[in-house]
Each structure stands twice: as C-alpha cells, then as structure tokens.
C-alpha positions in Angstrom: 103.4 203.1 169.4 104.2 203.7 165.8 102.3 205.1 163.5 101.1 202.8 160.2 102.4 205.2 157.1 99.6 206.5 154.9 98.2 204.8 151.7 98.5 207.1 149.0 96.5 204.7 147.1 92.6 206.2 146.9 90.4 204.0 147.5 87.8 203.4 144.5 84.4 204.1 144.5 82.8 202.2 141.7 79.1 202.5 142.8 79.5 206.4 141.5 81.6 205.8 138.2 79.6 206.0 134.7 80.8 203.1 132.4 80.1 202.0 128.8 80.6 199.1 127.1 81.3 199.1 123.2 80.7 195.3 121.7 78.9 194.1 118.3 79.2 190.6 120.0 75.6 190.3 122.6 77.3 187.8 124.8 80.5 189.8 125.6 77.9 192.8 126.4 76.3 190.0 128.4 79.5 189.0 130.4 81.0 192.5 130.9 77.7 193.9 132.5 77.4 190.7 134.7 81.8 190.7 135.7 81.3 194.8 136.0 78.3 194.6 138.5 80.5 191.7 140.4 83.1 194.4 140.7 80.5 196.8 141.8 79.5 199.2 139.5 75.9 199.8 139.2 75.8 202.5 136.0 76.9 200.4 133.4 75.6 201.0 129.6 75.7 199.1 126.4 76.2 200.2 123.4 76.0 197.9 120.2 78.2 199.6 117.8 80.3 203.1 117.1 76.5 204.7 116.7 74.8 204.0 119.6 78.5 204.8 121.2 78.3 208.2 120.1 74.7 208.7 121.1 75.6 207.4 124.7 78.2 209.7 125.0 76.5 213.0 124.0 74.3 212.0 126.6 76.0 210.7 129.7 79.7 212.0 131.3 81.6 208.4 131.3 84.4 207.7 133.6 85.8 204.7 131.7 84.7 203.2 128.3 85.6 199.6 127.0 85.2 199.2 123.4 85.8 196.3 121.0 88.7 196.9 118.3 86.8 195.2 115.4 83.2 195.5 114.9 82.7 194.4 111.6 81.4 197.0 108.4 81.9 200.3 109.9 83.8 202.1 112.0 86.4 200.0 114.0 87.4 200.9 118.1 90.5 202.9 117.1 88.6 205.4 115.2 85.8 205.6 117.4 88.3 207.1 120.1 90.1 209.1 117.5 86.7 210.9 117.1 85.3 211.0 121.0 88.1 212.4 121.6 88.8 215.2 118.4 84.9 216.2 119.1 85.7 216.5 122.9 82.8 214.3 123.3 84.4 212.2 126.2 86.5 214.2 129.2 89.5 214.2 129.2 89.9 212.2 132.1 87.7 209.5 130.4 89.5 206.1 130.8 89.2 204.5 127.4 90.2 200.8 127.1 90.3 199.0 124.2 89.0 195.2 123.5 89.9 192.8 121.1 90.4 189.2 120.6 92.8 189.7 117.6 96.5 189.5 118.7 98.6 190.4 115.4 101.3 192.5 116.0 99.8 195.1 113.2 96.2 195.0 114.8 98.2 195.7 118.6 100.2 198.2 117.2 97.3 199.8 115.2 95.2 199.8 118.3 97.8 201.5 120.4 98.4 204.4 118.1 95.5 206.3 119.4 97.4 205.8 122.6 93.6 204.5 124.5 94.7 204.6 128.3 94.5 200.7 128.4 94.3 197.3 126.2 92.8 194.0 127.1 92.8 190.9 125.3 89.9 188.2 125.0 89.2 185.6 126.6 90.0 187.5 130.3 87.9 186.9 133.2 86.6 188.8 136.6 90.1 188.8 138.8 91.7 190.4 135.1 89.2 193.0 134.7 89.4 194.3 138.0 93.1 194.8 138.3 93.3 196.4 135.2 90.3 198.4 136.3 91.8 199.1 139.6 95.3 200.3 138.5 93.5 202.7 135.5 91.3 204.3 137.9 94.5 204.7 140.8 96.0 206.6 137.7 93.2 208.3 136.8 92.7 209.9 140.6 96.2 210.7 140.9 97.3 212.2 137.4 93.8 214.1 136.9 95.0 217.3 138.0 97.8 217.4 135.2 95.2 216.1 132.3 93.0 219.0 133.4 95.9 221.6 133.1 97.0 220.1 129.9 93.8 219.9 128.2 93.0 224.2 129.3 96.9 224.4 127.8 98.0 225.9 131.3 101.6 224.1 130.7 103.5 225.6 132.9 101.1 224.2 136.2 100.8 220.7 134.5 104.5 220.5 134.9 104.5 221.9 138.7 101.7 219.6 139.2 104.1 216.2 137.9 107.1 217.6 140.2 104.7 217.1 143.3 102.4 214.0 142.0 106.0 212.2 141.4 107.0 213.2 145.2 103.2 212.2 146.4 103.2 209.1 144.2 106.5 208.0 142.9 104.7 204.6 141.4 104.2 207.4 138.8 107.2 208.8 138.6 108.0 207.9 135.4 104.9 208.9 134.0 105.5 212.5 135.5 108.9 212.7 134.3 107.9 212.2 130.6 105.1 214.2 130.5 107.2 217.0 131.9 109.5 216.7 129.3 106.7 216.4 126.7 105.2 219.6 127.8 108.5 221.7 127.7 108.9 220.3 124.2 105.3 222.2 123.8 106.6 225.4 125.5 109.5 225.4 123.3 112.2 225.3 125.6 114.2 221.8 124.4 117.0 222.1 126.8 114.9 222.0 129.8 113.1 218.6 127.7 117.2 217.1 126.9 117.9 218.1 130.9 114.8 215.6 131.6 116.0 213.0 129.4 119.5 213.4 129.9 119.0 212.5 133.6 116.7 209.8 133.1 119.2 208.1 130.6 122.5 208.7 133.2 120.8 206.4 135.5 119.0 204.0 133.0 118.2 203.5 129.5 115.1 203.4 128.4 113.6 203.5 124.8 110.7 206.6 125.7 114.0 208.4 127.3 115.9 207.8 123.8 112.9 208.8 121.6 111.8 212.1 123.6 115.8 213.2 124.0 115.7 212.1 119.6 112.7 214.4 119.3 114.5 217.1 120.9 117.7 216.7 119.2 115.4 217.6 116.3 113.6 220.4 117.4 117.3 221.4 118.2 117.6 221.0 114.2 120.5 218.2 115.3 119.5 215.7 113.1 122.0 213.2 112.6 122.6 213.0 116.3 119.2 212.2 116.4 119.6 209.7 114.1 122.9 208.2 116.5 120.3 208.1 119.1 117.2 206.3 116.9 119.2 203.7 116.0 120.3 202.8 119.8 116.2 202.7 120.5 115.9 200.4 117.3 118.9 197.6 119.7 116.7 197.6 122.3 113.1 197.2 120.3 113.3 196.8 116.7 109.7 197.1 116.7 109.4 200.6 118.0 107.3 202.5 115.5 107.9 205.9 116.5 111.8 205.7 116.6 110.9 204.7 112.2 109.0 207.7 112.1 111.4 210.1 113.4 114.2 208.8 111.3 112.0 209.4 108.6 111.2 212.9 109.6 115.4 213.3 110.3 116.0 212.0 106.6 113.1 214.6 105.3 115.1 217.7 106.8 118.6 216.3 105.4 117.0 215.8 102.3 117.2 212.5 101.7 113.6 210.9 100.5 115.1 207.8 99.5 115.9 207.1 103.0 112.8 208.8 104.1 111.1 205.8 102.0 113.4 202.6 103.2 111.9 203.8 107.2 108.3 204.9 106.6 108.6 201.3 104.7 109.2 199.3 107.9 107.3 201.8 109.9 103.8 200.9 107.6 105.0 196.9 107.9 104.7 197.0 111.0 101.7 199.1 111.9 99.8 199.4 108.9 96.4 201.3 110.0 97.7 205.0 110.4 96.3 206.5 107.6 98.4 210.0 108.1 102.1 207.8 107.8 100.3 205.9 105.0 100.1 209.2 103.4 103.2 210.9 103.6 104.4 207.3 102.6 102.9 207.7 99.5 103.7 211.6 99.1 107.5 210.2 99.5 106.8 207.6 96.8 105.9 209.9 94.5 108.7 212.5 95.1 111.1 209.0 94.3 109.2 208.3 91.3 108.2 205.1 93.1 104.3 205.3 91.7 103.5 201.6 92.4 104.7 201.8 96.3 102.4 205.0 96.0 99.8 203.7 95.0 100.3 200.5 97.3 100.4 203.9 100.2 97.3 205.7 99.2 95.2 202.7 98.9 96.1 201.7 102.5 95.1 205.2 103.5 92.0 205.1 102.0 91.0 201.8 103.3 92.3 202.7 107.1 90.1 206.0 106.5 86.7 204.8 105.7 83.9 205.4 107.8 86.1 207.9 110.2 86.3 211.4 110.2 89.8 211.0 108.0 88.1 210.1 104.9 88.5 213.1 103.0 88.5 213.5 98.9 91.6 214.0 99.1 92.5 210.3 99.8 90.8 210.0 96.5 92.6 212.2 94.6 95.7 210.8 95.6 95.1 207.4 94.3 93.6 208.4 91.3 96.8 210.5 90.4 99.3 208.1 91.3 97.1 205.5 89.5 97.2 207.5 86.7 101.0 208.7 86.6 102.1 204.7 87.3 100.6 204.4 83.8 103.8 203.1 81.2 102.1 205.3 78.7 101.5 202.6 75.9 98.1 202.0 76.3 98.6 198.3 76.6 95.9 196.1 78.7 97.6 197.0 82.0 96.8 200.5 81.3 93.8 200.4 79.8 92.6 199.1 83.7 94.5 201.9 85.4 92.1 204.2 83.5 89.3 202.5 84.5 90.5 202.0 88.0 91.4 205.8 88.0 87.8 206.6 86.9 86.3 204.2 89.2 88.2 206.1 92.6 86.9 209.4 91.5 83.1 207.9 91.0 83.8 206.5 94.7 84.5 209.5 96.3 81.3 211.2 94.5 79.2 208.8 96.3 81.1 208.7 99.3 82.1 212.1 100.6 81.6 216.2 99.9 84.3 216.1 97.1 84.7 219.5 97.7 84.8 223.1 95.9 88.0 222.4 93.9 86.3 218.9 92.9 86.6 219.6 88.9 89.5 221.1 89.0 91.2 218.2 90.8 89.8 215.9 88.5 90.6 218.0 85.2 94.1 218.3 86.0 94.3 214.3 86.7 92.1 214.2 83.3 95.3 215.9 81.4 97.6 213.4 82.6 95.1 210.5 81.4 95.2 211.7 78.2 98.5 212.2 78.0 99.2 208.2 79.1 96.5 207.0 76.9 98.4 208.9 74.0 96.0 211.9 73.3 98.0 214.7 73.4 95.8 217.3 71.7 92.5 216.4 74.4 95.4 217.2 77.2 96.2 220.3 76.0 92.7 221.8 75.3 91.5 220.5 78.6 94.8 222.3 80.3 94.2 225.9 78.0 90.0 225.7 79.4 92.1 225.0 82.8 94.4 227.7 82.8 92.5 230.6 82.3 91.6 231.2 85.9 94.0 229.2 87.2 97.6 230.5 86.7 96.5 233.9 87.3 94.6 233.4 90.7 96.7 230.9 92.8 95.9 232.3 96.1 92.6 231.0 95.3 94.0 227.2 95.5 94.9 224.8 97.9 98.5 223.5 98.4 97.2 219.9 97.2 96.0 221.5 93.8 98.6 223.5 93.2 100.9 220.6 93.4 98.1 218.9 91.0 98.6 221.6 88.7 102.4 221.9 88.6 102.5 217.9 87.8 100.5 218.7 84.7 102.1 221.6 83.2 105.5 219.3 83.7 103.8 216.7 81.8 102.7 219.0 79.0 106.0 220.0 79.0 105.1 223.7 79.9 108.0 224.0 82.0 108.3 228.0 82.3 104.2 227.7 84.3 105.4 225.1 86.8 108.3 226.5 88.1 106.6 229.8 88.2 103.6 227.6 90.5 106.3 225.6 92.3 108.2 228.7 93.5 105.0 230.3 94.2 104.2 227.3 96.5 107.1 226.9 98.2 106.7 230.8 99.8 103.5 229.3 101.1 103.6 228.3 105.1 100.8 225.6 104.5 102.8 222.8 103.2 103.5 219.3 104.9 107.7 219.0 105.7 107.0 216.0 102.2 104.9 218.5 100.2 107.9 221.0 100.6 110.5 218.6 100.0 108.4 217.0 96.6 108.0 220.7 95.5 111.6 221.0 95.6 112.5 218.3 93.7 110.2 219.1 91.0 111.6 222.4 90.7 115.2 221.2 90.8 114.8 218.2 87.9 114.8 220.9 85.0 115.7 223.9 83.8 113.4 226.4 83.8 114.5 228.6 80.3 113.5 224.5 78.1 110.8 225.1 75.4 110.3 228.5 76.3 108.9 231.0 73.3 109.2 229.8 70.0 110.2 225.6 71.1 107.0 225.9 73.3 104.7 226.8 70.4 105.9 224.4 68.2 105.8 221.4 70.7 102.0 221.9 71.2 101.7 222.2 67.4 103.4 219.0 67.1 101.7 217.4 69.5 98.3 218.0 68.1 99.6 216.5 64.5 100.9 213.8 66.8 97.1 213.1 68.4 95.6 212.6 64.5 98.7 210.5 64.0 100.4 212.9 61.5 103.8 211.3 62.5 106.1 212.6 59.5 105.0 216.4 60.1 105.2 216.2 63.7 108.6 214.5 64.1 109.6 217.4 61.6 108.4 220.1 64.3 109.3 218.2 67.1 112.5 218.3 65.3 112.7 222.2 64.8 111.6 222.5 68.9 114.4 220.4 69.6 116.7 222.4 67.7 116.0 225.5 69.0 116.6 223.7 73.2 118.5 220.9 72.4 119.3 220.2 76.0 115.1 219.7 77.1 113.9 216.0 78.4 110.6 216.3 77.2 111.1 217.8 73.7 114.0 215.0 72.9 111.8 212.6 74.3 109.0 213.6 72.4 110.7 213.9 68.9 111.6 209.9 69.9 108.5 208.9 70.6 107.3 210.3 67.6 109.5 208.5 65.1 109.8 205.2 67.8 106.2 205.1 66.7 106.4 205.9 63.1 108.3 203.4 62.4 106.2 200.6 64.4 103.2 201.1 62.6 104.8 202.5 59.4 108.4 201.5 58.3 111.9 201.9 60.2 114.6 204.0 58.2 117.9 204.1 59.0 117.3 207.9 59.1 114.7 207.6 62.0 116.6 204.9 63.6 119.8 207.5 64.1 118.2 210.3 65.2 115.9 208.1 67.3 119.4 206.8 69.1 120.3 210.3 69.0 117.5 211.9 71.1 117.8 209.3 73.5 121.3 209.8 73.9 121.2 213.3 74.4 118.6 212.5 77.5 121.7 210.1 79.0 120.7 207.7 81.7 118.2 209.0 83.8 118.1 208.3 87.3 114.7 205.8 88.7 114.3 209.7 90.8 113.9 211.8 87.5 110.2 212.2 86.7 110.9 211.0 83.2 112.5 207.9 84.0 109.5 205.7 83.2 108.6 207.1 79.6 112.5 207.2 78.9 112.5 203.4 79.9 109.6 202.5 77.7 110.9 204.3 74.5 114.5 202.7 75.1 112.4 199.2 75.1 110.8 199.9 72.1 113.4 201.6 70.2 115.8 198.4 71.2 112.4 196.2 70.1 112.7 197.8 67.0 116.3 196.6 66.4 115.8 193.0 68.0 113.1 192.2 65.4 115.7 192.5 62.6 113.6 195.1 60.6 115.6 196.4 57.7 115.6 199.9 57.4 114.4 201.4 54.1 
C-alpha cells in the first residue's frame, strides 16, 4: 500500500491565538468579533482607536492584529503600525492586517508602504476572512524561524534557514529567495544578492527580481545600469513606487537633481502619504530653486506626519523657510501672506511639539531672510551679527539642518566668504542625507568665494543700512563703490539695481540710473531657474523693463 505524502501545511490552532481588532466604527468591531469567534478564536479584543490600541498591546502578546486605515482626527492605521512596530511593542512575528473601505490607488499604496503583512478591503464576509486568515498564519508558522533570526540580526542563519524553508515549503520559495538576497544586501556582499537575482531573472522576470538586482547595481556604485534596469520594471508596472525612488536616488549620485525632481514627482503622485520621500522631495526643490514645489513637499510632510511619532520641528522649519524664501521679495499682497503664513507654522509647532534646543536659532536665521524679502535689510543684518557671535565660531555645537539654515542666510546677506567657510565645514560632516550633501554642493558651487570680501563687504552692509531708511542716492553710490571693487559678484550688482530700480519708482528715472541699471543686470547675464538668484534677478528685470514700458521720460 502506498503511503499518502505529508502535508507540510500546519494545521491552525485558533483557540490559542491572541487577536485585536482596531476599528472607530462599533458595528465592524461588532461583525469582526462575531465572524472571528465563527472561525474559532476565543481571545479576541477591541480596541476603539490608535489609544486604546497601544494600551492593548503593552498589555497582551498578539498573534495577528486587524486595524482600520482611517479612523478619523488622529492617528490613521499606517502610523499606528509604523510605531508598534519602531517601539517593538508587537513581536515580530505579529501578523498585522490592515482594513479599509477606501480603494484609491494613493490610499492602497499609502497603506502598503509600511509593508503590514496583509490588506483587506470592506465589505468582505466570513469565507474572505478566513482564507486570508488561514494563508497569513500558514506563513506565519513556516517563515517564523527567519523573522526571529532577522529581528536578533543573526543574518547569516536567516539565510540558511530560507535555503531549507524553500526546500520544506516551496509555496514560499519566492519569498525565501528574496529575502535571502535582501539579507546579503545587509551583510554587504552584493554579488552573492546580483547571483540571487540574476538567477531568478534567467528563468523569469519579475519586477521585485528587477528592483533588488537595481538596488544592487547601486550599492555596486553602477548607476546607470541601474537605471537600464528601472526603467524595464517601470514596462511591466508603471505604478511601481519603489523603482521611482531608486531612480531618484541613481540621479542623486550622478548629480543630477533636476531628474531627481521629474521621479520623486511621479513617485509622491502616486503615493502621496510617505512623509520621508515628501521630504527629500522638497529638499530637492529647494536645491532646483523650485520653492513653490517645496513648499507644495513640506506641507504634505507635515500633514502625513501629524499625530505620529514623525512629526518633528523640523517639518516646521522646513515650511516656514521655503515659505519664506518663495517670497518675490516686493512686499506685494502675495507676500505680505507668506509672512503671515511663515509666522503662523512656527506658532504651530510651539503648540504642537518640543521645538527643540536650537528652536531660536532656527527661527532667527529664517527671521533674517524675512527681513530681507520684506525689504528690511538693516533688521537682517543686526539680527545675523546678535546671531553670529556664537555661531560661526562653534559649529560642532550645530545640527546639520541648522548649519544649512545658517549658510542660506549668510548667502542672502551676501556674506559669501562665512558660507562657504560653513558649507565646506558641512560637507566633512558624515551626518548628512545623500540631498543634504548634494544641496550643500550646489550652494558652494553657485559663487565664488573671494566676492565682497574685505573692503566690498563693509561697504555693502553700509549701503544696505542707508538702503533700510530709504537713503537711495547714498546707497546706490556705495553700492556703486562695492561693485567696483568685485565687479564680477551677483549679489552686489544686483543690489546696486535694486537700489536705483527703486529710486527711480518712487523718485524720478534718469537716463543715468536707467544705464547703469541695464548695466548691472547685464553684467549678472541670464541666470539659470537653478541659480539661487534667479527669482530676485527675475523681479528686478520686470520692474526695470516696467520702468521703460510706462514711457517715463528720464530727467
């Protein structure tokens, strides 16, 4: 007689699995406990919202968790995993699925980023449940080994443990195959990953296959075959997230932050709820000058952040600088509200969250460039000489963010020689974000460091102070003498424009001004929508070519 082959399927004991249901909505807490007791668990908890979800779990080792995606004001499902599991609060063997009855391709994506074990939609009934229920907890039995290995870091024996589960249980095979790889991506050693993937792919492709061999390719530092390979994941699923991201991260390392943009860009459209790509979304925007897409970024991340463990000041301060340097700089009606709005962020994050011990100086350094868009050049500079004292001398003492803060403002003072000797300081640092370094470096490469040193320096404050009390006649003549002495600097020819741009709309135009107005412009040449003084160049040629168009006749 022959003998039946062995099941390698466990059999499921739900009387002695711990579950908890996550639901604002009484009468799906009402239907899950009823379907889940059907099924034949008998330790079944409710929990009302993200709170009493916590609580639950502090007290009780769950086994699988269903939670809601949207429970109105509050925290949402997503970031209630995101914190279980960065407190360790759940094991790791915990199978988390998430809920919802919203079926948007953003709210899917968003929900899966968190990568929750499983995802349900509403309305499902009993027979649903249970076979997603039943094919979790087969995983969860026969993959638990390798989670435990993984989560004490023992690498190595997860990736023994996937040869032998695959052999023992090859309806996981895939599974174990890209989890090995993963794992030899952790332990460094990329050709043993690209052997994985490169086997995979000879006898199938697959998108996961064509990301993880990607990732390697740029771990490998191979970055435009990486890109070759992205782009064949984005012909089979043009909605693939990740393969956005790591074209974006490819672009970063070739240096390319327009193109960094253009992918974070369709990566955001379509899953709009990571606050960390949000951010270095908006730390991109700002390196291309794009302050309005920044803004657009920071706000995002902010709003994805509240009420989860990632809203930090930080998010504030973001906004409220790129708020602040989107301003035109004429102190019409649209910037007159960007104040206010600016103002408003940082009152937010007061109330809101520990702005933390570099609080005032973050704000002051944002509070220079204010003053400097709302056309108060002498309140910028006094606040940025109180600032300096400590500052300049002691940057071990500051974060990367305010150091980046701080180089932003001395560029906009026009104290040139101070920010490169910050940004060259910063970029020795091993702290800063792949965007942070490559926004660093473009800062320090859009001028040249030896502009308004000594003597041009001293007189550009000067002139900007007569400037402030709107002495325009004896500040376009020092402005003047600044610009003769580095006739090649940005800021002082742009300045010495401005100056006589806006003599001659509230006093008189001369045909003397008018020249050397054209001539100061000139000498900046067409600057690039990248250069950080693209914007205030724009506004000046408006206004100077305003000037013209009006038919004024020069005195």
């Amino acid at each position: 007689m022959s003998k039946k082959p062995l099941s390698t399927t466990p059999r499921i004991d739900y009387v002695s699995k711990y579950v908890l249901v996550v639901d604002d909505f009484g009468q799906h807490l009402d239907f899950m406990s009823k379907a889940l007791k059907a099924i034949g668990f008998t330790k079944i908890a409710l929990a009302h919202n993200p709170k009493e979800a916590t609580f639950l779990c502090q007290e009780t080792s769950f086994d699988i968790i269903f939670c809601d995606y949207n429970m109105g004001e509050g925290k949402n499902g997503q970031q209630l995993l995101h914190e279980l599991r960065y407190f360790k609060t759940v094991r790791h063997d915990c199978v988390f699925i998430m809920v919802t009855a919203e079926t948007s391709r953003e709210v899917v994506l968003g929900a899966l980023e968190n990568e929750p074990e499983g995802y349900i939609a509403k309305p499902f009934n009993q027979a649903v449940l249970r076979r997603k229920i039943d094919r979790l907890l087969d995983k969860q039995t026969c993959l638990g080994d390798i989670h435990l290995a993984i989560e004490y870091g023992q690498y190595n024996k997860a990736i023994q443990l996937c040869v032998e589960t695959a052999e023992l249980h090859p309806r996981h095979i895939s599974w174990c195959q890209k989890t090995s790889a993963e794992l030899y991506l952790r332990l460094g050693k990329y050709q043993s990953a690209k052997h994985i993937y490169k086997l995979i792919l000879a006898k199938r492709v697959l998108d996961w296959a064509l990301l993880g061999l990607a990732k390697t390719l740029i771990y490998l530092e191979e970055y435009k075959h990486a890109i070759n390979e992205l782009q064949q994941v984005l012909i089979i699923n043009n909605s693939c997230v990740p393969a956005f991201d790591l074209l974006a991260q490819c672009y970063q390392h070739l240096d390319d932050p327009e193109r960094v943009q253009e992918h974070l860009a369709h990566a955001v459209k379509l899953s709009p709820f990571s606050v960390e790509r949000q951010n270095t979304l908006g730390e991109v925007c700002e390196t291309n000058r794009d302050f309005k897409s920044a803004c657009k970024a920071y706000r995002n991340a902010l709003k994805s952040s509240k009420y989860s463990i990632k809203e930090e000041p930080e998010r504030y301060y973001k906004l409220a600088a790129a708020i602040t340097d989107s301003m035109v700089g004429d102190m019409s009606r649209f910037d007159s509200t960007k104040v206010m709005e600016a103002h408003g962020i940082l009152a937010e994050m007061e109330e809101r969250v520990d702005p933390g011990k570099e609080s005032e100086i973050r704000k002051d350094l944002i509070g220079v460039r204010l003053f400097l868009n709302q056309q108060k050049p002498r309140q910028a500079i006094e606040l940025m000489q109180d600032l300096d004292q400590g500052l300049i001398s002691n940057p071990d003492n500051l974060s990367t963010a305010t150091l980046i803060e701080l180089s932003y403002s001395l560029l906009s003072l026009g104290d040139e020689v101070k920010a490169k000797n910050i940004l060259v300081y910063l970029l020795k640092r091993d702290d800063l974000s792949l965007s942070q370094r490559n926004h660093a470096k473009t800062l320090l490469g859009n001028f040249d460091a030896e502009e308004l040193a000594g003597r041009a320096k001293e007189l550009n404050e000067d002139a900007a102070k007569l400037y402030d009390v709107d002495n325009f006649e004896e500040s376009i003549r020092l402005f003047s003498e600044a610009v003769r002495l580095s006739p090649k600097s940005v800021v002082l020819n742009l300045n010495l424009a401005q100056a006589m741009v806006q003599f001659m709309e509230t006093e008189k135009v001369t045909s003397d001004y008018q020249k050397k107005s054209l001539a100061c412009l000139t000498s900046v040449g067409e600057l690039n929508e990248t250069s950080r003084h693209y914007e205030r160049y724009s506004n000046l040629v408006e206004r100077f070519e305003a000037l013209s168009a009006n038919g004024s006749r020069p005195n």
